[in-house]
C-alpha positions in Angstrom: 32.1 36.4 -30.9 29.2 36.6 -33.9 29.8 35.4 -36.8 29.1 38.6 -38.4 31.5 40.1 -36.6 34.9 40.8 -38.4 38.8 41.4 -37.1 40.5 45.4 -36.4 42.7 46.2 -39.9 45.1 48.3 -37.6 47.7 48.0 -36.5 48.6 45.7 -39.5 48.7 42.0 -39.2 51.1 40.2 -41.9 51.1 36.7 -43.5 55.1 35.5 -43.4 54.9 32.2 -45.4 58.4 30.4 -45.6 60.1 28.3 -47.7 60.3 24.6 -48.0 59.4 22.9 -51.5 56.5 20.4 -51.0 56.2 20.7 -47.5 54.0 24.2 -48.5 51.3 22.0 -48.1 51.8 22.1 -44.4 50.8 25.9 -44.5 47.6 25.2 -46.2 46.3 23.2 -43.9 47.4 25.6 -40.9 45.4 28.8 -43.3 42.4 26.6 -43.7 41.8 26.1 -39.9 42.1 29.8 -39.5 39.9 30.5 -42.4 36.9 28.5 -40.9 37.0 30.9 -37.5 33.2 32.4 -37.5 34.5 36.0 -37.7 36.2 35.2 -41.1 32.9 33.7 -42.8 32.5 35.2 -46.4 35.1 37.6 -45.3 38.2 38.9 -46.6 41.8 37.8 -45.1 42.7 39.7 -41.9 46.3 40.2 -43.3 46.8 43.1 -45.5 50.5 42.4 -46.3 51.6 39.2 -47.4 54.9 38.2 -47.8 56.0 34.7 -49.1 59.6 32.9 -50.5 59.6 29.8 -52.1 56.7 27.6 -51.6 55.2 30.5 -49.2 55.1 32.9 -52.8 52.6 30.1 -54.3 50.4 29.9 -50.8 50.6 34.1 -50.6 49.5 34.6 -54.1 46.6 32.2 -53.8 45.8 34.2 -50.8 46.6 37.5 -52.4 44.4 37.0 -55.5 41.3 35.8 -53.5 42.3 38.5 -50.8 38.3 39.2 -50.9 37.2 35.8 -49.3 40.0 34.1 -47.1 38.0 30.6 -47.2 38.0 30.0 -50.5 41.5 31.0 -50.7 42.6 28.2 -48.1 39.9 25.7 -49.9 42.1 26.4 -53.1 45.0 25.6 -51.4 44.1 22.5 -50.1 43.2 21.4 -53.3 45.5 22.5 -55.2 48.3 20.5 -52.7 46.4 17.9 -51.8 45.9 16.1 -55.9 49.2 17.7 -56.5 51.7 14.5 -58.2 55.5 14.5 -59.3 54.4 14.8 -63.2 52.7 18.2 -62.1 55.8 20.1 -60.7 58.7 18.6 -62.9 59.0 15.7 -66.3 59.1 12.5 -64.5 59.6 10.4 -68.0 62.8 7.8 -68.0 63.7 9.3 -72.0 63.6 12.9 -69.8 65.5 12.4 -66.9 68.3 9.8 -68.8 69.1 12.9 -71.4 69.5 15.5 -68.8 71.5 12.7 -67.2 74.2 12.1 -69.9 74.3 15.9 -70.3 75.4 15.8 -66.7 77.8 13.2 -67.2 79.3 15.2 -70.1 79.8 18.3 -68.6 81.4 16.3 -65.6 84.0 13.8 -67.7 84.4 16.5 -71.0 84.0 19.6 -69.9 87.6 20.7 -69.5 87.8 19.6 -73.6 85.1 20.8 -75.2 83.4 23.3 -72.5 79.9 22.7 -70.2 77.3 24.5 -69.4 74.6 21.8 -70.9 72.7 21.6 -67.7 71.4 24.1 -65.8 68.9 21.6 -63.5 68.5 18.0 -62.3 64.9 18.1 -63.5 62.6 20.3 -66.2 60.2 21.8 -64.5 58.6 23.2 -67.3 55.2 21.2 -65.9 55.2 23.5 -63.0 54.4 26.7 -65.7 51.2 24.9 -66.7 50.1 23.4 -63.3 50.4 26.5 -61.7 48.9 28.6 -64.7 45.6 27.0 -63.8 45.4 26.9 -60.6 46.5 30.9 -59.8 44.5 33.7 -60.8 47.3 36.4 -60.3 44.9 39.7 -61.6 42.7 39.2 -58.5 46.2 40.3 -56.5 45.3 43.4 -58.7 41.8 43.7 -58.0 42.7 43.0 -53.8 44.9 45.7 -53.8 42.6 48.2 -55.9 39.7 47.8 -54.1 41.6 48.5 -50.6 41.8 44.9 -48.9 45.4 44.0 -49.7 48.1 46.6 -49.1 51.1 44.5 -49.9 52.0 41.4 -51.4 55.7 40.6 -52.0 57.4 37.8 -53.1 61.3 37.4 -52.9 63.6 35.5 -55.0 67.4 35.4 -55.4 69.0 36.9 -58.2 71.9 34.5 -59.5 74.2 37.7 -60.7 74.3 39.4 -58.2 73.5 37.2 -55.3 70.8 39.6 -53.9 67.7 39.2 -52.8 65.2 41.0 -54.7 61.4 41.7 -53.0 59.0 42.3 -56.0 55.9 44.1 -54.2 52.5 44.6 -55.9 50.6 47.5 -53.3 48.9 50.7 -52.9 51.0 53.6 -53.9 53.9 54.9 -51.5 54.6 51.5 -50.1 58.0 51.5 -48.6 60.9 50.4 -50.9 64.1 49.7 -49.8 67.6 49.1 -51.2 70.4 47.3 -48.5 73.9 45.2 -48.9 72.1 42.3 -50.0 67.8 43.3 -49.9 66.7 44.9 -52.6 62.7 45.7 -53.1 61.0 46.7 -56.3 57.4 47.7 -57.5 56.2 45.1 -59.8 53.3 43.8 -61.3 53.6 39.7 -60.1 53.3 37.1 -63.0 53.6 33.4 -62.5 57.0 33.8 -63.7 58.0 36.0 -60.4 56.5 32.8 -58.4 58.0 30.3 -60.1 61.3 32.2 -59.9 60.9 32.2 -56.1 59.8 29.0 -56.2 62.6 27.7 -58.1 64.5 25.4 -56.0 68.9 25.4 -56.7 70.0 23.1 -58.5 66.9 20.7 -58.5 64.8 23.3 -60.6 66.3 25.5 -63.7 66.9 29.2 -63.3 63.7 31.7 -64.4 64.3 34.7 -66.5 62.9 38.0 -65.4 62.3 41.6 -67.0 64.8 44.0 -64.5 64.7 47.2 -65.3 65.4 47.3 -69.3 66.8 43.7 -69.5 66.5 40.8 -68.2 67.9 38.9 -65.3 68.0 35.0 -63.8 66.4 33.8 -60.9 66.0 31.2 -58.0 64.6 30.3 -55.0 64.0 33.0 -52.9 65.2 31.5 -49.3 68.9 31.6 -50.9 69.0 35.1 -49.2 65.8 36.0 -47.4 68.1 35.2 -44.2 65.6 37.6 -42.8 62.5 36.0 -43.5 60.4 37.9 -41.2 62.1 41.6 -42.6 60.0 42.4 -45.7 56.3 42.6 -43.6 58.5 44.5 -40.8 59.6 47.0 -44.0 56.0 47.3 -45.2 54.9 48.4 -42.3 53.9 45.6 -40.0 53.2 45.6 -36.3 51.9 42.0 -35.9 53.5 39.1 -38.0 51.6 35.5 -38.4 54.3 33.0 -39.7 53.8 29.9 -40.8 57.2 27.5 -40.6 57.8 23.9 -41.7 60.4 22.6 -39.7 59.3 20.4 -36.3 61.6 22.4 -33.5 61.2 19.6 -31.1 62.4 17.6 -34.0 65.4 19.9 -34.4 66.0 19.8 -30.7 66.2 16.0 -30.4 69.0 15.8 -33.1 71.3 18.1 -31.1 71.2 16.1 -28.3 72.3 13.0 -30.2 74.6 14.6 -31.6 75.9 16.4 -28.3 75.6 13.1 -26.9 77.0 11.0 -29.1 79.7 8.6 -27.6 77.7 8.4 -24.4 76.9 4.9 -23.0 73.5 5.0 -23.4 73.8 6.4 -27.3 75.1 4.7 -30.1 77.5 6.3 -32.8 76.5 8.4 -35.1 76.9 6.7 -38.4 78.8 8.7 -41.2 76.5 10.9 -43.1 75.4 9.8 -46.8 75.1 12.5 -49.6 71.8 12.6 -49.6 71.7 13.5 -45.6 74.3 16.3 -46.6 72.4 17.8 -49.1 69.3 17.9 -46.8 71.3 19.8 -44.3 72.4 22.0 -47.0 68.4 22.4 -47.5 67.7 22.7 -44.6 70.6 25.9 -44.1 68.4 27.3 -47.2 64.7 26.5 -46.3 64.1 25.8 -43.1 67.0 27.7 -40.5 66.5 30.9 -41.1 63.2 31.9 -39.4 63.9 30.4 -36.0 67.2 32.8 -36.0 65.2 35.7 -37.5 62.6 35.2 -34.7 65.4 35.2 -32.2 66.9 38.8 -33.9 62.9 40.4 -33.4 63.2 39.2 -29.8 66.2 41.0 -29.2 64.7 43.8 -30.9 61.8 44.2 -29.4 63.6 44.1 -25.7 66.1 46.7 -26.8 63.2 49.1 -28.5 61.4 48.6 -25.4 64.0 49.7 -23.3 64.4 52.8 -25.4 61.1 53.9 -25.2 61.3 53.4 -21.2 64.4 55.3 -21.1 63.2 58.1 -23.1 59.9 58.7 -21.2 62.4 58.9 -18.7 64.8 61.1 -19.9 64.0 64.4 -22.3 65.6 64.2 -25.7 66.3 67.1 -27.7 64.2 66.4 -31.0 66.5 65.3 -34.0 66.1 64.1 -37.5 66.6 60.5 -37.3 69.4 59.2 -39.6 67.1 55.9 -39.5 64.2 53.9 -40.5 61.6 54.6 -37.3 62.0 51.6 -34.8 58.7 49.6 -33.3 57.9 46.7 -31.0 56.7 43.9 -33.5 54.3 41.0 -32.4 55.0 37.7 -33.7 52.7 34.1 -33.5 54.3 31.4 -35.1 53.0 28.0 -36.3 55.2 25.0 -37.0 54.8 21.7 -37.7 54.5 19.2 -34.4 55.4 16.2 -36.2 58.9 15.4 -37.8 57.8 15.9 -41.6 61.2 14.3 -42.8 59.9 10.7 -40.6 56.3 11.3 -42.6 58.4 11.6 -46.0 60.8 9.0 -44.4 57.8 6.8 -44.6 56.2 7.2 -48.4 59.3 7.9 -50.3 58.4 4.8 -52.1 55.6 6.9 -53.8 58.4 9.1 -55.6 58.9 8.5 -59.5 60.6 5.1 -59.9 63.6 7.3 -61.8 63.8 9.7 -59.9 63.9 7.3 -56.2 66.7 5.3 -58.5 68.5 8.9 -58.7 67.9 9.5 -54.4 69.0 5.8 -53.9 72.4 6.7 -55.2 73.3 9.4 -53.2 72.6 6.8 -50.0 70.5 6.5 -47.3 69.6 8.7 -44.5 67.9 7.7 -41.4 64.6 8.7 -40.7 65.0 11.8 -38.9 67.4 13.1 -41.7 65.2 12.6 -44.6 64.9 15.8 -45.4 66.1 15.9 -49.1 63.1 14.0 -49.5 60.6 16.2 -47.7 61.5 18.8 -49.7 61.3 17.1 -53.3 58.3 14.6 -52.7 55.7 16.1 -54.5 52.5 13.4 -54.0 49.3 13.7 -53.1 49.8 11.2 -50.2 52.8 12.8 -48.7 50.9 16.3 -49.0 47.7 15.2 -48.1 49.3 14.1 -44.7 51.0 17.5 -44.3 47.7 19.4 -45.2 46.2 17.5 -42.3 49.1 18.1 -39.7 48.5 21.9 -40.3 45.0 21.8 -39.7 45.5 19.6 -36.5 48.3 21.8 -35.3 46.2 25.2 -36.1 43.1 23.6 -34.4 45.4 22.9 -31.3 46.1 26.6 -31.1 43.0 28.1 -32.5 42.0 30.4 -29.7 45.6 31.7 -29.2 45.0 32.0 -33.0 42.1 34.1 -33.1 43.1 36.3 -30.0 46.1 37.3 -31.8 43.5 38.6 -34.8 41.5 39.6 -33.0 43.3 41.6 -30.5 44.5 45.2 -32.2 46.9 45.6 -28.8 50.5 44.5 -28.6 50.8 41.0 -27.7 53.2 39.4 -25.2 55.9 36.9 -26.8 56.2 34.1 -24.9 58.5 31.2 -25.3 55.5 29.1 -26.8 54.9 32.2 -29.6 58.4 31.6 -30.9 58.8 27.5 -30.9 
């Protein structure tokens, strides 16, 4: 292929970046392998919906606002992750982290006498505001989507009233809005605050306030209840979905066989699990879980709307009005890490603030494999710079399959390796 030539715009290709605190920089690295394909040289992004939660809302709206040339996007990225340290994202200073700490410790012992409510995180990340603030240019995402390149670009987070989450889209006129049990989508013009609410992680980071319809509401992070990762881009209007996870499946895998074969001869016994392994599960069940059983759901769904379509070639139907939303076949390519990022974080953690490590050291230790508390929360240029690389290694592995999926406006097969 020349270099001057460029991908199809239909059917539509999405971005679906997902959750998982620092180990975003993992999906930096993946987009700036992609970005340095021939076809995409000087060009704009071949995804004209993005859709991001979490960590994924800060990669998309880098994207987003430089919609217009996709490698400098990704070379923004990488930068930004890769010099990215602790003091950035959250106040790292003992005098800091000891007061939030006695607030703690009086809501906990004095509460039930003279009411709590002091704390509302483990860390101010009031840093994060001004880091962020430089680095993201959010009225380009307004200049992408006037001058025709981006259609969509939504970012989720979870409202703490209601429990819902709420999509706030920024797109051409008439894109699709919804309104379900739990999904809610709005038309917004995104601000850093919408990011940083989706980036917000519970309990670690503090709520953000947002303008909802003529007040105000709180925020967090949007994977609380994006259980449907994958479901926004499908709502917008997407036939072909590019998703970029963070979690190792082989990794994944490997544990639930020790665990199914625990008590075996030739495996030891599991050891009781510290807190600190418990609350990376419980990140885990928030960040990291719900695209492999979303991708599972669009399997299913793309069999059964197959089948349909077959049937009724078959069979006439009587035209009707349909009493739902019109159903498609939807192609997925998913990237995820081949390394165990929890090991890799397993292996620096030493680089985290001195206070806050004293803080992780309390709650016990995990081994290796189970580190993932501190995946999520190590923000360091060494531990990110490491991630940025595994994504480009593990994009550059599948760079052809990659670009054929760009590249190629026809349905595409999905295959087992598609969905690992």
């Amino acid at each position: 292929m020349s270099p001057t030539s460029v991908f199809p715009r239909h059917p539509m290709t999405a971005l679906v970046l997902t959750a998982g605190g620092a180990r975003g920089a993992y999906q930096a690295g993946v987009l700036k392998r992609i970005s340095e394909l021939p076809a995409l040289a000087d060009r704009p992004a071949p995804f004209p919906i993005i859709t991001g939660a979490s960590a994924g809302a800060i990669n998309g709206a880098a994207v987003a606002a430089h919609h217009d040339n996709f490698r400098h996007a990704a070379q923004l990225l990488v930068k930004l992750w890769s010099n990215l340290k602790a003091p950035d994202v959250y106040r790292t200073d003992s005098a800091s982290l000891a007061q939030n700490a006695g607030r703690l410790a009086m809501d906990f012992t004095l509460g039930g006498l003279i009411g709590a409510g002091r704390v509302q995180s483990l860390v101010d990340s009031t840093p994060l505001f001004g880091f962020l603030g430089k680095h993201l240019q959010l009225e380009g995402i307004r200049r992408s989507v006037r001058d025709g390149g981006l259609y969509a670009f939504a970012v989720t987070a979870t409202g703490y009233h209601s429990g819902r989450a709420f999509t706030f889209i920024e797109g051409k006129d008439g894109h699709p809005l919804w309104n379900k049990s739990r999904r809610v989508a709005l038309r917004a013009e995104l601000t850093l605050p919408h990011i940083l609410a989706s980036a917000a992680i519970p309990i670690v980071f503090p709520p953000v306030e947002l303008p909802l319809g003529g007040s105000t509401a709180y925020f967090g992070d949007g994977a609380m209840r994006l259980i449907t990762p994958l479901s926004p881009a499908i709502r917008l209007g997407a036939e072909r979905l590019l998703a970029i996870g963070v979690r190792c499946q082989e990794s994944a895998d490997s544990l639930l066989r020790s665990e199914l074969s625990a008590g075996e001869d030739f495996v030891s016994e599991l050891k009781r699990p510290p807190l600190s392994q418990i609350c990376g599960t419980l990140m885990n069940a928030i960040f990291l879980d719900h695209l492999d059983a979303d991708l599972d759901h669009l399997k299913r769904m793309n069999a059964f709307v197959a089948a349909y379509q077959k049937l009724a070639a078959s069979v006439p139907v009587m035209p009707s009005e349909p009493d739902h939303e019109p159903m498609r076949t939807v192609s997925p390519l998913v990237i995820s890490p081949s390394a165990d990022i929890a090991i890799i974080a397993k292996t620096l953690e030493h680089r985290m603030p001195r206070s806050v490590r004293y803080l992780m050291d309390g709650l016990g230790t995990p081994d290796a494999q189970s580190a993932d508390l501190t995946s999520f929360l190590l923000f360091d240029s060494a531990f990110t710079r490491e991630l940025v690389q595994l994504g480009y290694r593990d994009a550059a592995q599948r760079i052809d399959e990659i670009e054929a999926f760009l590249r190629d406006p026809a349905p595409v097969r999905v295959t087992e390796t598609q969905v690992a």
